[in-house]
MARMARKOL-337874 format. One record per atom (N, C-alpha, C): x negated, y, z; atom name. Coordinates in steps of 0.02 Angstrom, whole numbers, always signed. Layout:
! residues N
      X      Y      Z site
      X      Y      Z   CA
...
***
This chain:
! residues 273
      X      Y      Z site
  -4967  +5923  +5659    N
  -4949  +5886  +5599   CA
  -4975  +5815  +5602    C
  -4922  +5763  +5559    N
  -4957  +5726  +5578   CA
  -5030  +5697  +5539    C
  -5078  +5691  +5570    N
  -5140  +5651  +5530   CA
  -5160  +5581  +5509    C
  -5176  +5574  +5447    N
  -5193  +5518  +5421   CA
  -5248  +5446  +5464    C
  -5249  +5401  +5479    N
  -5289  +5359  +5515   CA
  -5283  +5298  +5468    C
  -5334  +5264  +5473    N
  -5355  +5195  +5456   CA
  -5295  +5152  +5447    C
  -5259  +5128  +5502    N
  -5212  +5079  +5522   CA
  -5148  +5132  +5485    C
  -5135  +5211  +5486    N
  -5058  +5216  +5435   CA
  -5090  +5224  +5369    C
  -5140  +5216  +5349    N
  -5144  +5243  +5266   CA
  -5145  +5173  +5268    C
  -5185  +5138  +5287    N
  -5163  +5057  +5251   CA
  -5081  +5046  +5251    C
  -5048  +5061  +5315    N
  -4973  +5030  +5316   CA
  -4930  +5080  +5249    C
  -4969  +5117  +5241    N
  -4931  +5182  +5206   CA
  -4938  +5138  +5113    C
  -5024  +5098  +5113    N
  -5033  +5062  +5042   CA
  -4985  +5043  +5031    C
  -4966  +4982  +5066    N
  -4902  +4953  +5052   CA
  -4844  +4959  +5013    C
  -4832  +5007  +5016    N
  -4767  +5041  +4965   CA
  -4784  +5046  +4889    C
  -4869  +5032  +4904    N
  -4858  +5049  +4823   CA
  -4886  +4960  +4801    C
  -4825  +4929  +4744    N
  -4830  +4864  +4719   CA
  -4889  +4854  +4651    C
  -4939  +4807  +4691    N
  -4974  +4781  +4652   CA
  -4983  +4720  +4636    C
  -4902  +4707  +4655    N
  -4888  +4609  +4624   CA
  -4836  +4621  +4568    C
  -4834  +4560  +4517    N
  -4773  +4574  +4444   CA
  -4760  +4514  +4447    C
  -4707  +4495  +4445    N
  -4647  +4434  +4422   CA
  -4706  +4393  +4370    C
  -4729  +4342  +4366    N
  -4757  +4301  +4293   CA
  -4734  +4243  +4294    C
  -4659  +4255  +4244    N
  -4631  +4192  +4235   CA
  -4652  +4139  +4188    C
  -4713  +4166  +4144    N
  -4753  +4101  +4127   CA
  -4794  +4073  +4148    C
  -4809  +4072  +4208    N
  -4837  +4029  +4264   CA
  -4814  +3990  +4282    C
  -4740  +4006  +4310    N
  -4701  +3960  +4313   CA
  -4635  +3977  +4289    C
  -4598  +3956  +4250    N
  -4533  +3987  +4225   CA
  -4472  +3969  +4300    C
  -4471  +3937  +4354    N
  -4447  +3965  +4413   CA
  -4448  +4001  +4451    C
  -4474  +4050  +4428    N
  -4480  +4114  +4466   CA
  -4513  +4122  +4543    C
  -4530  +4170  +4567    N
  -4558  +4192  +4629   CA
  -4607  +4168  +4628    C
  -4658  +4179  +4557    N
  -4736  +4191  +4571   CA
  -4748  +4270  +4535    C
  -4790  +4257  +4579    N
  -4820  +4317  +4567   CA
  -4883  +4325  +4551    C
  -4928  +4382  +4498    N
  -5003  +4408  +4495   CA
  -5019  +4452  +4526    C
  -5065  +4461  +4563    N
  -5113  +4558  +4575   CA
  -5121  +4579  +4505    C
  -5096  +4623  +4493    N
  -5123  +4675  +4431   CA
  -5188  +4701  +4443    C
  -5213  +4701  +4511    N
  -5286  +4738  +4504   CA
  -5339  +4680  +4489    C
  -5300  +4605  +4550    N
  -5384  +4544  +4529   CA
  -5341  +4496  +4501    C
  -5313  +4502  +4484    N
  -5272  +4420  +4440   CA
  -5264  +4366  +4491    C
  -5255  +4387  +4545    N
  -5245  +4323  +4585   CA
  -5150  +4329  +4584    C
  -5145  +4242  +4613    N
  -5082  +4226  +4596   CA
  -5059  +4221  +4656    C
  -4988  +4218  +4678    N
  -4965  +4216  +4743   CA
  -4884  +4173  +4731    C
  -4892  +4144  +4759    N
  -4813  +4124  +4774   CA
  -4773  +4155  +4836    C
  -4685  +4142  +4803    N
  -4668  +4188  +4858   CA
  -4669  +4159  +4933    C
  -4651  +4170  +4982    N
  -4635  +4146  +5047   CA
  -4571  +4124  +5027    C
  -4501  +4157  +5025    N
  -4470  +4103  +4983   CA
  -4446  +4050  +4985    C
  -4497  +4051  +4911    N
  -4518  +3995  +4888   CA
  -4520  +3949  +4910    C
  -4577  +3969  +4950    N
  -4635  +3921  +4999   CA
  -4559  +3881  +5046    C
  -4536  +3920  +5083    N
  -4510  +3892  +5124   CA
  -4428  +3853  +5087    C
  -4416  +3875  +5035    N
  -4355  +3821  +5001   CA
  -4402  +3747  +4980    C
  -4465  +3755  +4971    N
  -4481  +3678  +4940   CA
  -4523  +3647  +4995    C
  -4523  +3671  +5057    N
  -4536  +3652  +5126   CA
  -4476  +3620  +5169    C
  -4437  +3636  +5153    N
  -4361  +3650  +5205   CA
  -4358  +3577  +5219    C
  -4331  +3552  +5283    N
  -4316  +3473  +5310   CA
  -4281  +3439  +5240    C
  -4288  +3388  +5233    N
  -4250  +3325  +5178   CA
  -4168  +3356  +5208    C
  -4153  +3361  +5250    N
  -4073  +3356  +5287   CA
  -4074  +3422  +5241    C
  -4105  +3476  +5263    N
  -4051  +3544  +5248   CA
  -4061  +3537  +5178    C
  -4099  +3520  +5123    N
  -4098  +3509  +5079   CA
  -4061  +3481  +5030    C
  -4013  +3416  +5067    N
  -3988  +3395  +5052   CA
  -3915  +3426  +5053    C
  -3900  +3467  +5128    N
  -3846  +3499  +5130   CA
  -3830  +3522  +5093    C
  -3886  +3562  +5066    N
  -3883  +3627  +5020   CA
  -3853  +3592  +4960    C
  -3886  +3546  +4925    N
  -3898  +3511  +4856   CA
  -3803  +3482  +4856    C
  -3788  +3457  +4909    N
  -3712  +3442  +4913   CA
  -3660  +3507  +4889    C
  -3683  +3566  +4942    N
  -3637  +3625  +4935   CA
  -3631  +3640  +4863    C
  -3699  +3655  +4834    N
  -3713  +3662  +4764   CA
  -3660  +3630  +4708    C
  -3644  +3548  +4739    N
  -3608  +3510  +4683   CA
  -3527  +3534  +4700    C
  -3496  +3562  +4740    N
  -3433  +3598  +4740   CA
  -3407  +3633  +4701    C
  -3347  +3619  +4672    N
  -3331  +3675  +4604   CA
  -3332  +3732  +4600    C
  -3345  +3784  +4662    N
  -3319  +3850  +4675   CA
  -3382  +3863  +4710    C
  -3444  +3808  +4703    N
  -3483  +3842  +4730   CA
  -3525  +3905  +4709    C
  -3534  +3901  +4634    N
  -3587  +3986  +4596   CA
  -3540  +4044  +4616    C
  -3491  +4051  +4621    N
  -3427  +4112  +4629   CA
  -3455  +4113  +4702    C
  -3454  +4057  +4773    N
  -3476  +4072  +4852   CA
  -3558  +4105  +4823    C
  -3592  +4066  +4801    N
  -3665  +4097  +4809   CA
  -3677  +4181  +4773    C
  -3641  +4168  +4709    N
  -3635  +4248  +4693   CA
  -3609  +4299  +4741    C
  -3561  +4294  +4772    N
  -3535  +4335  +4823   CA
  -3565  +4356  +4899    C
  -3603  +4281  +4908    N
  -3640  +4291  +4966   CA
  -3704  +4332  +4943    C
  -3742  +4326  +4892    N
  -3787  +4393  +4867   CA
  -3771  +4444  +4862    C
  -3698  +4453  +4834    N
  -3712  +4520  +4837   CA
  -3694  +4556  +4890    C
  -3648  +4523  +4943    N
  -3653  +4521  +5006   CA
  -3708  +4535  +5055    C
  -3763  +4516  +5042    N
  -3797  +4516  +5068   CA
  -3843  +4576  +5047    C
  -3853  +4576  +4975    N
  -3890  +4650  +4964   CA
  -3861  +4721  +4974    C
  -3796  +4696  +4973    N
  -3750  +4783  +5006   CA
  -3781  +4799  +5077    C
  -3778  +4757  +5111    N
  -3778  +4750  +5191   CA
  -3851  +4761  +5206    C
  -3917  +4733  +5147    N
  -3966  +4760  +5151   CA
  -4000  +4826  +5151    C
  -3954  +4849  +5089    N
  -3965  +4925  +5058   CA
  -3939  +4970  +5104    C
  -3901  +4953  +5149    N
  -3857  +4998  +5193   CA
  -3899  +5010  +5234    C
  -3955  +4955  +5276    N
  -4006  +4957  +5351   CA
  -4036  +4997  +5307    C
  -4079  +4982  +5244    N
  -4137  +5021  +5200   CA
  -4127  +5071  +5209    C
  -4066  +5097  +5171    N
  -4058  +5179  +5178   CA
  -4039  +5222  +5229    C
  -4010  +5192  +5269    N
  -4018  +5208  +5356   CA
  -4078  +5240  +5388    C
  -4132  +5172  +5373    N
  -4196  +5182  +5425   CA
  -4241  +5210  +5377    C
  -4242  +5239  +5312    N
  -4272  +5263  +5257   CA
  -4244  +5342  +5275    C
  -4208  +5353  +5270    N
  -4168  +5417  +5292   CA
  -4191  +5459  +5357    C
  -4190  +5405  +5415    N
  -4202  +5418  +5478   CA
  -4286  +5425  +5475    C
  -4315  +5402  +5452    N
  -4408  +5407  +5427   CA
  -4392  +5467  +5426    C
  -4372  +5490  +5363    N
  -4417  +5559  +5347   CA
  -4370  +5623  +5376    C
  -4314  +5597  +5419    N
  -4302  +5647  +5463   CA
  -4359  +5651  +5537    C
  -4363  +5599  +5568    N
  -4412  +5593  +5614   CA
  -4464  +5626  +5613    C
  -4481  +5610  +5534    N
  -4554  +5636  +5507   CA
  -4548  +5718  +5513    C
  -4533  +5737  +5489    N
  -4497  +5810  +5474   CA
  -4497  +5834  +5525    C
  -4459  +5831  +5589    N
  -4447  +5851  +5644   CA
  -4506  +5839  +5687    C
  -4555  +5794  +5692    N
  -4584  +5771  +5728   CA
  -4652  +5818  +5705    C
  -4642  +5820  +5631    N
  -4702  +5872  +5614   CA
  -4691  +5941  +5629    C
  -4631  +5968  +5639    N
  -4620  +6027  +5633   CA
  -4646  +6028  +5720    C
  -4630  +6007  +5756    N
  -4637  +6007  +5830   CA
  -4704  +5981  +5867    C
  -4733  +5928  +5837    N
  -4817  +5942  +5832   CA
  -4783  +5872  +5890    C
  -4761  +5815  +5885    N
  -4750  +5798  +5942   CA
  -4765  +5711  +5946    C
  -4810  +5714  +5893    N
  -4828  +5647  +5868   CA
  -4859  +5606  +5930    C
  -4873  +5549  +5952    N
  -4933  +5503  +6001   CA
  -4943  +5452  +5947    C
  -5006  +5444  +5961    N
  -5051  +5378  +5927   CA
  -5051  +5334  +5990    C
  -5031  +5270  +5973    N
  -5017  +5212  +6024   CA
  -5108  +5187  +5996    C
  -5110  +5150  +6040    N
  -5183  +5098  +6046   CA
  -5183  +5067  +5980    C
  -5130  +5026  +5964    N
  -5126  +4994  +5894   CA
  -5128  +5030  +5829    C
  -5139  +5106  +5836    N
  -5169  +5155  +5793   CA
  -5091  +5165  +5747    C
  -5039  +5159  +5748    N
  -4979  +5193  +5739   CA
  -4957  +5246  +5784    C
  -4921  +5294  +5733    N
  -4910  +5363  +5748   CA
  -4824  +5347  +5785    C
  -4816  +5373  +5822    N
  -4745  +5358  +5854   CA
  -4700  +5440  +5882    C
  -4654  +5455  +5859    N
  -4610  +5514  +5864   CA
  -4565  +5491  +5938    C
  -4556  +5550  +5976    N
  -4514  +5541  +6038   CA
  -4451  +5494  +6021    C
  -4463  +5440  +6073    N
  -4379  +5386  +6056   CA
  -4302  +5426  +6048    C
  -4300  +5483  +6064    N
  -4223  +5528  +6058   CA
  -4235  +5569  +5989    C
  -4292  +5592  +5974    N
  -4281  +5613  +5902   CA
  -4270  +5554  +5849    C
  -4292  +5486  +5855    N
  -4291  +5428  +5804   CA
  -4208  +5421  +5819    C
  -4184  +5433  +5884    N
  -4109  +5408  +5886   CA
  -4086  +5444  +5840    C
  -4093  +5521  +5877    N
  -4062  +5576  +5828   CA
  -4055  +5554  +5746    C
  -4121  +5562  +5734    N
  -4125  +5529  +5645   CA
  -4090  +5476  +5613    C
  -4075  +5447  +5657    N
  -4036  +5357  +5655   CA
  -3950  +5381  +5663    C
  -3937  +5431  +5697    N
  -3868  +5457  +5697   CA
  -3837  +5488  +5636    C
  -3888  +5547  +5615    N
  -3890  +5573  +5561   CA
  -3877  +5543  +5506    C
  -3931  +5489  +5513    N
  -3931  +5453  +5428   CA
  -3870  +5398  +5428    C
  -3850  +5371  +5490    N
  -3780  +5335  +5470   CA
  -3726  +5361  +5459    C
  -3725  +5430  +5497    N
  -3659  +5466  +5460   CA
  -3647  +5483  +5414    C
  -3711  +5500  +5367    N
  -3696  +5521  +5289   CA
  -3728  +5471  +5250    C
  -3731  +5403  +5271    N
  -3739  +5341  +5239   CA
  -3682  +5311  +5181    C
  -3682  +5296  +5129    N
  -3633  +5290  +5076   CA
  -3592  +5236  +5106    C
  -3539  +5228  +5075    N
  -3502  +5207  +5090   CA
  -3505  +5114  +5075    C
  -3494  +5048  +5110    N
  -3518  +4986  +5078   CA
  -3441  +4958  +5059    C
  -3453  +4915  +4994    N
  -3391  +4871  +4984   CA
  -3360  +4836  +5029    C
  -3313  +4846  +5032    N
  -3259  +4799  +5098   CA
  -3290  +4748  +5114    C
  -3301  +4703  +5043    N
  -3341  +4624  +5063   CA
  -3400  +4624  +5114    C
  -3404  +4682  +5119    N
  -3504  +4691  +5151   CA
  -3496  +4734  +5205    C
  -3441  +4749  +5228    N
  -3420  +4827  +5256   CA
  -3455  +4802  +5351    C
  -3416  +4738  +5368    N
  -3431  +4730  +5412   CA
  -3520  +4702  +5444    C
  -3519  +4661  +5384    N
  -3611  +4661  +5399   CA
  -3646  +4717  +5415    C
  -3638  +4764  +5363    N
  -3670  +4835  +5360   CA
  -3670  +4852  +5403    C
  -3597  +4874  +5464    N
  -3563  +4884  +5522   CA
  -3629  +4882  +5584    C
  -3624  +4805  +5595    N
  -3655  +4766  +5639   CA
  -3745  +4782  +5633    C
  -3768  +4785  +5563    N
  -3843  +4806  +5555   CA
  -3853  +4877  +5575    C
  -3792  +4917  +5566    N
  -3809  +5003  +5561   CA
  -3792  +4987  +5654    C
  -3754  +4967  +5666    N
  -3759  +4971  +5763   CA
  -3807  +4940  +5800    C
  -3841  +4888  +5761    N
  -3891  +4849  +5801   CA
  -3960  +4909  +5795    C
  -3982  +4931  +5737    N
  -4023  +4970  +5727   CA
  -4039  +5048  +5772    C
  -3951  +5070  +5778    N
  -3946  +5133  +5814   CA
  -3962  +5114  +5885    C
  -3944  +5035  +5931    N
  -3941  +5048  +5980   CA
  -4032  +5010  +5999    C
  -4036  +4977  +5965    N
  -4100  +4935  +6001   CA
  -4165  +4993  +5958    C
  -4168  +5011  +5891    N
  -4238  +5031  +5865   CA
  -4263  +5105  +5888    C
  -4340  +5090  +5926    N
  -4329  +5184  +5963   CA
  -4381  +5196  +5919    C
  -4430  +5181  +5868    N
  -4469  +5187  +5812   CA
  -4487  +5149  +5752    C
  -4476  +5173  +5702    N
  -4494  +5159  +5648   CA
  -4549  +5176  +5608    C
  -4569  +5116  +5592    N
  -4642  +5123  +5560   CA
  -4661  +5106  +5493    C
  -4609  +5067  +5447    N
  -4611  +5054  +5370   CA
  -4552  +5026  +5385    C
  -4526  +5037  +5314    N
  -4463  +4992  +5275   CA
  -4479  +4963  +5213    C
  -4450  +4923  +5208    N
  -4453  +4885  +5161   CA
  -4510  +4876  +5109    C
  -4562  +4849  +5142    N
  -4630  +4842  +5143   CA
  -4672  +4775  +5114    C
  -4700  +4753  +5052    N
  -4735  +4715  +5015   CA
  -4818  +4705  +5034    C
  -4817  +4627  +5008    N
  -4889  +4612  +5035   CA
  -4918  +4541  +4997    C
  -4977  +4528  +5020    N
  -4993  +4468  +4995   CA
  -5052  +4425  +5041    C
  -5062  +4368  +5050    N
  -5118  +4322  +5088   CA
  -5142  +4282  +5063    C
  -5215  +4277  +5069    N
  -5269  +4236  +5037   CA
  -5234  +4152  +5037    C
  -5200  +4142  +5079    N
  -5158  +4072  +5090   CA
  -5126  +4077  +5018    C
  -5123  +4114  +4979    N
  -5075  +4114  +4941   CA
  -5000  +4118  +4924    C
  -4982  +4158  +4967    N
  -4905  +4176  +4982   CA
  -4898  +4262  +4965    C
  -4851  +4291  +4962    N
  -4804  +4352  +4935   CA
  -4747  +4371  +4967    C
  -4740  +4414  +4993    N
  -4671  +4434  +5006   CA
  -4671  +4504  +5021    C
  -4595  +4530  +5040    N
  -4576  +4573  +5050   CA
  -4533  +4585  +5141    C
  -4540  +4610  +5175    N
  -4551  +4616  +5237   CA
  -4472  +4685  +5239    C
  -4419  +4668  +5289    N
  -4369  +4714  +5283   CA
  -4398  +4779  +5321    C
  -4432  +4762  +5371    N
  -4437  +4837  +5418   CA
  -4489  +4813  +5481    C
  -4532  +4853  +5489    N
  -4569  +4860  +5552   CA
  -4578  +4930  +5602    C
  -4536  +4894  +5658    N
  -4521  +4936  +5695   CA
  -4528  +4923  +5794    C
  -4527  +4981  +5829    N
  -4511  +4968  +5887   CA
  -4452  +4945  +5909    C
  -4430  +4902  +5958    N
  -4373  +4886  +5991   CA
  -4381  +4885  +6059    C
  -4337  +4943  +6067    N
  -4340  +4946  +6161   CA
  -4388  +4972  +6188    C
  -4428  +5012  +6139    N
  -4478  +5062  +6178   CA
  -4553  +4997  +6166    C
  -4540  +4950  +6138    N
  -4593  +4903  +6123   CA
  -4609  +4895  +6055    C
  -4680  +4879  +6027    N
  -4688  +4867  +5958   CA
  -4771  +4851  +5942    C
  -4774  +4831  +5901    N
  -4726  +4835  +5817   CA
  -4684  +4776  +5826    C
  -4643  +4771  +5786    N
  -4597  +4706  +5797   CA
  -4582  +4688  +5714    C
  -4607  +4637  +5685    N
  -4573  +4608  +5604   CA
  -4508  +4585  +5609    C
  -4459  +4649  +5583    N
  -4405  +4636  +5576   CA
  -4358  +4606  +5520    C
  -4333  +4547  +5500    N
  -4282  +4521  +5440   CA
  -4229  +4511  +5469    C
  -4180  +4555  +5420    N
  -4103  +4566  +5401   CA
  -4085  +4508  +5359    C
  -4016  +4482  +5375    N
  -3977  +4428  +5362   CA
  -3907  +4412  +5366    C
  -3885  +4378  +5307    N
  -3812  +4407  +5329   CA
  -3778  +4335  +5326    C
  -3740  +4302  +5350    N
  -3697  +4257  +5356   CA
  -3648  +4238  +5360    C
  -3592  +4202  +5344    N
  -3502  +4197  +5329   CA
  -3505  +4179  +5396    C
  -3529  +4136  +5432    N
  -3548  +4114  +5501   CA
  -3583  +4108  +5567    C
  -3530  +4121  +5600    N
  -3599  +4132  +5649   CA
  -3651  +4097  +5662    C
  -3712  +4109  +5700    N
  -3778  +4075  +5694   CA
  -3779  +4090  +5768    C
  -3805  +4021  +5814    N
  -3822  +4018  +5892   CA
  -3886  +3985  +5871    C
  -3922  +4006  +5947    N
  -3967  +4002  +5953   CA
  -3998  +3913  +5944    C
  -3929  +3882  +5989    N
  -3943  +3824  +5994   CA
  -3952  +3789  +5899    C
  -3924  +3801  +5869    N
  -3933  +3793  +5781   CA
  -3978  +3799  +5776    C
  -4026  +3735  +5787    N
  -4108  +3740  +5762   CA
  -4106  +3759  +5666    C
  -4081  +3712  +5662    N
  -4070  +3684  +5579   CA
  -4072  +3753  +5522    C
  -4019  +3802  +5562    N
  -4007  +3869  +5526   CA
  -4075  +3921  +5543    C
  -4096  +3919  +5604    N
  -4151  +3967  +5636   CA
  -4218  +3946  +5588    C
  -4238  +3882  +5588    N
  -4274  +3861  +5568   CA
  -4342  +3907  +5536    C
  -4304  +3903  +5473    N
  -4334  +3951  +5400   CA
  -4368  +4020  +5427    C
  -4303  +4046  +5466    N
  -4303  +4099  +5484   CA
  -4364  +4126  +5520    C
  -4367  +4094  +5561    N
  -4438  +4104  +5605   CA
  -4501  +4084  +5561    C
  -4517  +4046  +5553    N
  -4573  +4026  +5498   CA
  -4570  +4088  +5437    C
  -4532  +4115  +5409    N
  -4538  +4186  +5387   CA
  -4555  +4238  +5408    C
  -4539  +4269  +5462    N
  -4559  +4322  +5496   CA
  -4621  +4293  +5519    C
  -4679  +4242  +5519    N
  -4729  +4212  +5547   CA
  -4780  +4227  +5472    C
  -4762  +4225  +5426    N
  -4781  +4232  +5369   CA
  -4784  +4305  +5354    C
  -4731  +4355  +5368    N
  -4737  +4423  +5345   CA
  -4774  +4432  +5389    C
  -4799  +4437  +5459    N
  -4833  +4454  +5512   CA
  -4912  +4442  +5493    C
  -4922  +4385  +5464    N
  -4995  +4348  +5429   CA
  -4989  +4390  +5395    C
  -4948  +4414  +5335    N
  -4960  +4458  +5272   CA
  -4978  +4531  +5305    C
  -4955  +4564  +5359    N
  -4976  +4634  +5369   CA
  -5028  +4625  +5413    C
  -5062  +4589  +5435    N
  -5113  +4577  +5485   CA
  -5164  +4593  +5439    C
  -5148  +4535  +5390    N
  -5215  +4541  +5332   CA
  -5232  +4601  +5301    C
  -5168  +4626  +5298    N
  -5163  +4698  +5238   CA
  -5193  +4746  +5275    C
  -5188  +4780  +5347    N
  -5164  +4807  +5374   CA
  -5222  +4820  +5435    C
  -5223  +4764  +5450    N
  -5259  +4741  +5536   CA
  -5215  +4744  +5610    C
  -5146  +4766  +5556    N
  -5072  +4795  +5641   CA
  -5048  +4705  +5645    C
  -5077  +4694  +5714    N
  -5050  +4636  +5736   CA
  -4972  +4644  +5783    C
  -4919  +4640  +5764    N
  -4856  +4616  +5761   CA
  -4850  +4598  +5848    C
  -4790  +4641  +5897    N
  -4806  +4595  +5960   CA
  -4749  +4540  +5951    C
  -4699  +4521  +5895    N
  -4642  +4504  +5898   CA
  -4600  +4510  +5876    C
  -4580  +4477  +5816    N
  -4522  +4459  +5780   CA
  -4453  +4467  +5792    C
  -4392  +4463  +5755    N
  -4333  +4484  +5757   CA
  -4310  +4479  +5713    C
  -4252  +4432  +5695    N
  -4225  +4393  +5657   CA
  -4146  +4441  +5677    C
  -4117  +4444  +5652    N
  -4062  +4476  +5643   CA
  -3986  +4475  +5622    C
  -3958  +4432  +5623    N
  -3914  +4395  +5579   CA
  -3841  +4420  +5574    C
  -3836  +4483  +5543    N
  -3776  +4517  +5507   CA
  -3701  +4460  +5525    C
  -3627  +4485  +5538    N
  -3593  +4430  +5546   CA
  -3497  +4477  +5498    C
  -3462  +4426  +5471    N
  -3409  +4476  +5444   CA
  -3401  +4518  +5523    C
  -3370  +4514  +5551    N
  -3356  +4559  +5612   CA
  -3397  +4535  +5670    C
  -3413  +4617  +5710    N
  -3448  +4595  +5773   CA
  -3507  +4621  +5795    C
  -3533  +4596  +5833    N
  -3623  +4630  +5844   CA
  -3655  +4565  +5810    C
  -3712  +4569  +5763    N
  -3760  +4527  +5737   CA
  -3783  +4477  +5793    C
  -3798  +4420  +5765    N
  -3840  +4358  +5798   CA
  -3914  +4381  +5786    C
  -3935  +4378  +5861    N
  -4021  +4420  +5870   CA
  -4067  +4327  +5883    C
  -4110  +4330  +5847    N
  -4168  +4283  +5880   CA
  -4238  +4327  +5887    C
  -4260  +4341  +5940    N
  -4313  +4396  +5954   CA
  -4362  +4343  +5978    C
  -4421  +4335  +5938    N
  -4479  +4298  +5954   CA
  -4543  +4338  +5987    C
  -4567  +4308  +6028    N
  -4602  +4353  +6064   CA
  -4685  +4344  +6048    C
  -4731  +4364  +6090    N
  -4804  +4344  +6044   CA
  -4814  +4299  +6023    C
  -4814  +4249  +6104    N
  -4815  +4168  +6070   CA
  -4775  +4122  +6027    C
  -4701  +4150  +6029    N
  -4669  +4114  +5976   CA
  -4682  +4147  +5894    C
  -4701  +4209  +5889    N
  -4730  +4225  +5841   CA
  -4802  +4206  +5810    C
  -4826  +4204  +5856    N
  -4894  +4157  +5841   CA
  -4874  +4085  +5802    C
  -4839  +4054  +5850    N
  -4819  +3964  +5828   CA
  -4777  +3967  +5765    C
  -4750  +4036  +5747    N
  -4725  +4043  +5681   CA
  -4757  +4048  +5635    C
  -4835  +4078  +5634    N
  -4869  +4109  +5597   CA
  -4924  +4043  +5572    C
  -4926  +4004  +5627    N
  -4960  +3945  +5611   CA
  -4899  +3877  +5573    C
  -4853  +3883  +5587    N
  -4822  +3852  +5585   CA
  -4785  +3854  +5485    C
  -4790  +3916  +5464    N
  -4797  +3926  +5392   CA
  -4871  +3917  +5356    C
  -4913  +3933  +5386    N
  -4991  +3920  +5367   CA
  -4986  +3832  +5352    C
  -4938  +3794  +5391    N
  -4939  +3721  +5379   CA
  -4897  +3706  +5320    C
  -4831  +3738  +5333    N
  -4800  +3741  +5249   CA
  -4849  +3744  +5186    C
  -4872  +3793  +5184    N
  -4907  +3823  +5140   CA
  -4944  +3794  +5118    C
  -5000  +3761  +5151    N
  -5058  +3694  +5134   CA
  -4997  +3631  +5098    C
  -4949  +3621  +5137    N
  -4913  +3560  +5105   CA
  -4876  +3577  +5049    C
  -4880  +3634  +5039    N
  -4839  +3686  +4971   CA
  -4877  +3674  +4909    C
  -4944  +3695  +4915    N
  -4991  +3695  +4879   CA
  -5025  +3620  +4867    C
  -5013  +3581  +4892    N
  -5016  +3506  +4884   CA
  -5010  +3480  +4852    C
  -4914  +3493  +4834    N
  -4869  +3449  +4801   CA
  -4869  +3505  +4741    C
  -4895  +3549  +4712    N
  -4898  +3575  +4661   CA
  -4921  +3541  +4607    C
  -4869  +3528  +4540    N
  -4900  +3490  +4485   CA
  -4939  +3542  +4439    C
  -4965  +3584  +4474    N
  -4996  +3615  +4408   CA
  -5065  +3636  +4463    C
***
């Protein structure tokens, strides 16, 4: 069966939320309190929309002034949270089949990094299972979903949390899509993403954010946790196709992790309050 250790009961804390929305802090939303010490957190986010280059900012602020733009941004949310909910309940599904099976069979290994890991063909198995009797997604979202539920079946051989919350003395918050193995390697901080367009590698401008996020959730479970991250994975959902992958490796995860730690100081800077 499997047994409790240091490194999964902390990853296991996680699930349970001890941050709350306090929109009289700031009535813009994405701050947050600890309910247990009253400390305050802003989101990552956040952090990184009032960081973002003058250029993409401006892009953005242009798209914004288009007449049809709230109808594109509404659609691309909810676009995007179908296509979310679909990986969630996938690799949420596939957990506690793994779990299940893996307990019944006694067939658990503890890796060095003190996570429990189930044979890579039973996590497939579980990952087969749970996409076949996975609900069904709205047309608008059908193909993102598509591309996340195939990227997941073919690259993830363990899973270790979904959809997982946190917080850092830097003063940042977030919520983290999934940490998992890829390719028989791990842990890896994984964020899901969905886009009308495709995204290349060479597109600094779009990658940007992206990486500096997963550099930030990686800081957030380090702290929480002590599971240092070998490598990031950015993921980028597409209407049809296989997803746009940016897979950061130690060192580019590192230069991410510092590289939001610099946001963050300049975040907290320009704060008028």
């Amino acid at each position: 069966m499997l047994t409790g250790t240091n490194t999964q009961d902390a990853l296991a804390a996680l699930r349970v939320k001890t941050l709350v929305r306090d929109d009289e802090i700031d009535p813009g939303g994405r701050v947050y309190k600890n309910t247990v010490t009253g400390e305050i957190f802003h989101s990552v986010t956040r952090i990184l929309s009032a960081t973002a280059p003058e250029q993409q900012k401006k892009a953005l602020a242009n798209w914004l002034e288009r007449p049809n733009a709230p109808e594109e941004r509404d659609m691309a949310a909810a676009r995007g949270t179908a296509a979310h909910s679909s990986a969630e309940y996938c690799l949420k599904t596939a957990l506690k089949l793994a779990r299940a099976t893996s307990n019944k069979r006694n067939v658990w290994s503890v890796g060095e990094d003190g996570l429990h890991r189930c044979p890579p063909k039973i996590t497939s198995w579980a990952l087969e299972k749970a996409i076949q009797g996975a609900p069904r997604v709205a047309w608008n979202a059908s193909g993102y979903a598509r591309g996340l539920r195939g990227w997941i079946l073919d690259r993830i051989t363990a899973i270790h949390a979904v959809e997982f919350s946190g917080y850092h003395p830097a003063g940042f918050a977030g919520s983290c899509d999934c940490l998992a193995d890829i390719d028989g390697k791990g842990p890896f901080i994984i964020d899901w993403k969905t886009t009308g367009k495709s995204i290349h590698k060479t597109n600094e401008s779009q990658l940007h954010n992206y990486r500096h996020q997963t550099g930030g959730y990686s800081l957030m479970l380090e702290h929480l946790t002590g599971i240092q991250a070998i490598g990031g994975a950015v993921v980028v959902a597409r209407r049809s196709g296989a997803p746009t992958v940016e897979l950061l490796d130690t060192d580019a995860l590192k230069e991410a992790e510092e590289a939001f730690l610099g946001r963050c100081a300049t975040y907290f800077e320009h704060l008028p309050y």
